[in-house]
ROVO-564303 format. One line per 2 residues: number of its first residue (from 1); for each residue x, y, z of C-alpha. Coordinates in pm, 1 decimal, always signed. Example, Ala and Ser with C-alpha at 12.3 -4.5 7.8 and 13.67 -1.06 7.14 Angstrom:
<recs>
1) +1230.0,-450.0,+780.0; +1367.0,-106.0,+714.0
</recs>
This chain:
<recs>
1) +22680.3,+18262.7,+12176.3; +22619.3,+17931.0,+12327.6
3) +22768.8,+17793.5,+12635.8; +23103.0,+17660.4,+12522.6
5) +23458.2,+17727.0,+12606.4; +23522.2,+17915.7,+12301.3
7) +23222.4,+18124.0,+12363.4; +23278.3,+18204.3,+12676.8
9) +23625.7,+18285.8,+12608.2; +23515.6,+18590.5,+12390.9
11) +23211.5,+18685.4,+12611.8; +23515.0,+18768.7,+12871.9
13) +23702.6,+18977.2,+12605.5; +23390.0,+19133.6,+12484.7
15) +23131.9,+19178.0,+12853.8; +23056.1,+19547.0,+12733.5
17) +22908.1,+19405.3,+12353.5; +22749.2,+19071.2,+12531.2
19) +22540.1,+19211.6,+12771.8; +22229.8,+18968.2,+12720.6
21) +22180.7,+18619.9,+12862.6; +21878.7,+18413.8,+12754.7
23) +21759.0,+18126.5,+12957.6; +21485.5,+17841.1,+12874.1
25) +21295.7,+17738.8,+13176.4; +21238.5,+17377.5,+13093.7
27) +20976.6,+17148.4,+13319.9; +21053.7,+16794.7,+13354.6
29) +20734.8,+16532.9,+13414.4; +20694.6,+16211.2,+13424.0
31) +20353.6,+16004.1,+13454.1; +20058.8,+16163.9,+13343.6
33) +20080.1,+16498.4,+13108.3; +20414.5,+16404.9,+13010.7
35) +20382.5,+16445.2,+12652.6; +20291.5,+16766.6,+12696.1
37) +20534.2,+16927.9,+12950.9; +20772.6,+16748.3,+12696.8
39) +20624.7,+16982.5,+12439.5; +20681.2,+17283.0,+12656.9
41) +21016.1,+17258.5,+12708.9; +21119.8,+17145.8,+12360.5
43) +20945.0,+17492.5,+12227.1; +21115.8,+17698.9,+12476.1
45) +21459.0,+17550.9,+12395.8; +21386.9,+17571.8,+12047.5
47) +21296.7,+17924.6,+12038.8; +21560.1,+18017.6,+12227.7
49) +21828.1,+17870.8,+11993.9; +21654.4,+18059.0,+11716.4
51) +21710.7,+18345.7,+11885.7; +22071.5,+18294.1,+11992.6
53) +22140.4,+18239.1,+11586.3; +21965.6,+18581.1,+11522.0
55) +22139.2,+18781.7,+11834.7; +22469.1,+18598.3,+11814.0
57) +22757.8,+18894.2,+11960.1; +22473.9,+18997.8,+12182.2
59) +22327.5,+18679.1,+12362.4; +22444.2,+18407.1,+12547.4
61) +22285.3,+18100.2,+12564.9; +22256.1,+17960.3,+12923.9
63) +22189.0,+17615.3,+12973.1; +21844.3,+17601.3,+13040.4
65) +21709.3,+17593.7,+13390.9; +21554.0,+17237.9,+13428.7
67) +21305.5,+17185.0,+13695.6; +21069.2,+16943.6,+13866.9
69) +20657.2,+17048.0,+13776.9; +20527.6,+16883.5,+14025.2
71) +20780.9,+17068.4,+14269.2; +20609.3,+17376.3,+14444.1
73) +20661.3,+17680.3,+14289.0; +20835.2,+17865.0,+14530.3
75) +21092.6,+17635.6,+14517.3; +21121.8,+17671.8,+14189.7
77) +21136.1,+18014.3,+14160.3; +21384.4,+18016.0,+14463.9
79) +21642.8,+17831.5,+14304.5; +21599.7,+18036.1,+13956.2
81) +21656.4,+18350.7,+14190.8; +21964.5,+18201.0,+14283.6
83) +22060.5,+18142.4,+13899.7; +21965.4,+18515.8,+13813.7
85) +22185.9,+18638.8,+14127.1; +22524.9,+18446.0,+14040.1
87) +22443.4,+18609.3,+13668.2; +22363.3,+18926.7,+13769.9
89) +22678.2,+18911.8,+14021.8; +22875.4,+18849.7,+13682.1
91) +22822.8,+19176.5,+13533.7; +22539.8,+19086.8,+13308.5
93) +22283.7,+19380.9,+13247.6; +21978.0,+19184.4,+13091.5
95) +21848.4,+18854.8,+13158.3; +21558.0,+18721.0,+12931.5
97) +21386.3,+18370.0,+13041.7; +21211.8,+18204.6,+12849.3
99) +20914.1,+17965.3,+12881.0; +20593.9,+17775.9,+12760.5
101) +20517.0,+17626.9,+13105.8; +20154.1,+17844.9,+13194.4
103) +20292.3,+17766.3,+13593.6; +20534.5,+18089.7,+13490.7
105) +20238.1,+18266.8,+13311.1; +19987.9,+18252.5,+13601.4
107) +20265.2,+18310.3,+13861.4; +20446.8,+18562.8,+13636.0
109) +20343.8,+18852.7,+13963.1; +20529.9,+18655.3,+14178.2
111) +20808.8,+18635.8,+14007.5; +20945.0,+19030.9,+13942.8
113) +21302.1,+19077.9,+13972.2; +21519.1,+19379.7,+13825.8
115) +21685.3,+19318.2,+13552.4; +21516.0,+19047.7,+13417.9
117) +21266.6,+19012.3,+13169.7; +21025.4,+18664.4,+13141.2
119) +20862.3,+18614.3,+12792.0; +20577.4,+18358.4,+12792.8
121) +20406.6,+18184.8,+12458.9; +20236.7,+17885.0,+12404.5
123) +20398.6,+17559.5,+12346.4; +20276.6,+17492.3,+11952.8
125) +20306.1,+17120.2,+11856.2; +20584.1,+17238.5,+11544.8
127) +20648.1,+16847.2,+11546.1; +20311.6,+16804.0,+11344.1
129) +20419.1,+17077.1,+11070.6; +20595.0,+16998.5,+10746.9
131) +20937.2,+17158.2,+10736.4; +20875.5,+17489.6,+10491.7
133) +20527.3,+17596.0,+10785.0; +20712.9,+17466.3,+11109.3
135) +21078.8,+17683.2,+10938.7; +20814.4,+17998.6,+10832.1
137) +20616.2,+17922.3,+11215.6; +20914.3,+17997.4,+11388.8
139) +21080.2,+18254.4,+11206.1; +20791.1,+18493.1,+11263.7
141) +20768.6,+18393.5,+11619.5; +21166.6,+18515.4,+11687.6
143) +21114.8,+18816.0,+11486.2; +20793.4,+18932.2,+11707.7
145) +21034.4,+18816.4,+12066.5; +21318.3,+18972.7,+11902.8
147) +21102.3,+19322.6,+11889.1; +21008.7,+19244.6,+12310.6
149) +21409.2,+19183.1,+12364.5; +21474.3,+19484.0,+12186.8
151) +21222.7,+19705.0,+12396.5; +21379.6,+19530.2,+12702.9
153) +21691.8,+19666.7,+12588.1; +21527.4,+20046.1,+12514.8
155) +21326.6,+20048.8,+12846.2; +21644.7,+19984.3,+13103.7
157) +21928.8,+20168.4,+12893.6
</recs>
C-alpha cells in the first residue's frame, strides 16, 4: 500500500491486517559527493517500492524521510524519532526503515527504538546494469529483506 487516499482509506478498515510501515531514509546533498548520496537514496526508495509490490495488504509505504547529510546527526535522528512516535501513536506495531546512507550504518547504536527495525545495504549503481541483471539484482535483494521483515515480524509477535 502506498500513500494515497485510496490506500489509506482501506489501511483504516483493515489496521489489524496492515500492521507494517516501511520508510526510506533518503539524504539530500548538494556540492561535492552528490552523485553519490543521489545513488543512496534512489536504491533505498527503489527497494522499498519492490518491497511494497511484494507485501502489498501488509505494508504501507511512507513517504520517505528526506534529510539534510551535512545536517548533524542528532538532528537527524531527532526529527525521525518524531516521525516513528506520531506512527507508533497511530496504532502501528512494526516500523521498518530503510537506508543506504553508511551515516545510519555506523550510527545504527545510537539509534535503538522499540518497535522499529533499520535494515542497511549498500547503495549498488543498478543504473549501470542492463534491464534482465538490474530486474534479477533486485529481485534477490527483496527476497533476502523480505526473510529480515519476516523475522522482525516472528521476533516481536
Amino acid at each position: 500500500m502506498k500513500w494515497l487516499a485510496e490506500d489509506l482509506d482501506l489501511f483504516q478498515k483493515e489496521k489489524e491486517y496492515i500492521d507494517t510501515v516501511l520508510i526510506p531514509l533518503v539524504p539530500i546533498k548538494w556540492g561535492d559527493q552528490m552523485n553519490s548520496v543521489v545513488r543512496e537514496g534512489r536504491f533505498s526508495l527503489l527497494i522499498a517500492e519492490q518491497i511494497e509490490r511484494e507485501l502489498k495488504g501488509r505494508v504501507i509505504l511512507s513517504p520517505a524521510y528526506t534529510y539534510l547529510k551535512s545536517a548533524p546527526f542528532d538532528e537527524t535522528k531527532l526529527m525521525l524519532e518524531a516521525w516513528l512516535h506520531e506512527i507508533q501513536l497511530a496504532g502501528v506495531k512494526y516500523i521498518v526503515t530503510l537506508t543506504s546512507d553508511v551515516d545510519w550504518k555506523t550510527n545504527l547504536s545510537e539509534f535503538q527504538m522499540e518497535g522499529v527495525q533499520t535494515i542497511w545495504l549498500p547503495a549498488v549503481p543498478v543504473e549501470h546494469m542492463n534491464p534482465q541483471n538490474k530486474q534479477d539484482f533486485l529481485d534477490e535483494t527483496v527476497g533476502n529483506l523480505l526473510k529480515q521483515i519476516a523475522q522482525v515480524w516472528q521476533v516481536t509477535k
